[in-house]
C-alpha positions as CSV (number, residue, x, y, z in Angstrom):
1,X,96.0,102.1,109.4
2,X,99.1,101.1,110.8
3,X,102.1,104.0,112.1
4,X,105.7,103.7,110.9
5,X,106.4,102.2,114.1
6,X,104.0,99.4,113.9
7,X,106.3,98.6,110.5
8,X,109.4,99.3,112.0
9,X,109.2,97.2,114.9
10,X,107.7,94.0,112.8
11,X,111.2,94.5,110.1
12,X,113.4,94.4,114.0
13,X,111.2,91.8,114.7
14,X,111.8,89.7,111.8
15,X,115.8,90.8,111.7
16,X,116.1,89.8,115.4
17,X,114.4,85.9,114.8
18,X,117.2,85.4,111.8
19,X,120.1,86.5,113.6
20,X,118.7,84.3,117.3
21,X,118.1,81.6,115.0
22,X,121.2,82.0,112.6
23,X,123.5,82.3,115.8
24,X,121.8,79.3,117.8
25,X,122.1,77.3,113.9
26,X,125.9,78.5,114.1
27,X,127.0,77.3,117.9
28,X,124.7,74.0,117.9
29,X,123.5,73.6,114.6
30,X,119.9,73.8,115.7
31,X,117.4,76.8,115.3
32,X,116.5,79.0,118.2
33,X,113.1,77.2,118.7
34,X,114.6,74.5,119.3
35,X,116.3,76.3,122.4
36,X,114.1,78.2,123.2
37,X,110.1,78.8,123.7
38,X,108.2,81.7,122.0
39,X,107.3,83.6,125.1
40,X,110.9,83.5,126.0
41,X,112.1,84.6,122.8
42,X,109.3,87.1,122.6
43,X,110.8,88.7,126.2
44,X,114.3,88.7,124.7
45,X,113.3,90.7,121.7
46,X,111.3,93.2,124.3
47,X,114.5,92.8,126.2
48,X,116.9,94.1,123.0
49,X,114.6,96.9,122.4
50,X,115.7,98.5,126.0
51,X,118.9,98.5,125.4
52,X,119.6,100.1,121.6
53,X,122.5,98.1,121.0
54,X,123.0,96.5,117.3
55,X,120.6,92.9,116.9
56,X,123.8,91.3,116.2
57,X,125.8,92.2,119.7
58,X,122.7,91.6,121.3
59,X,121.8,88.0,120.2
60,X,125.7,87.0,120.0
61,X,125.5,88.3,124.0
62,X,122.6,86.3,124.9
63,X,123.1,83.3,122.6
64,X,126.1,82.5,124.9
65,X,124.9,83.5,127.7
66,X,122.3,80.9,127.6
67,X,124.8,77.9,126.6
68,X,127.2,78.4,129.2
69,X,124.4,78.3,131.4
């Protein structure tokens, strides 16, 4: 049986992978996998949940972080 959080944190989960990969697909016109490997994407979503600030902020934050890099 899964808990509401189990549930929750996959819907963040998914929300999270369309705006990284919407935002990468806006700035480069490639997806975030093409940036980017799972495991590192994995530790930025891991990352996000630390903080509480809105998905959006977040990946808009570290999408140009990692260009200008």
């Amino acid at each position: 049986m899964k808990t509401l959080y189990q549930e929750q944190s996959k819907v963040a989960h998914a929300a999270f992978l369309d705006a990284l990969s919407g935002e990468f697909i806006a700035r480069t016109g490639y997806g975030a996998y093409v940036h980017l490997n799972p495991f590192d994407i994995h530790q930025l979503f891991k990352d996000y949940l630390k903080h509480g600030v809105p998905i959006r902020e977040y990946v808009k934050q570290s999408v140009r972080a990692y260009l200008s890099a």
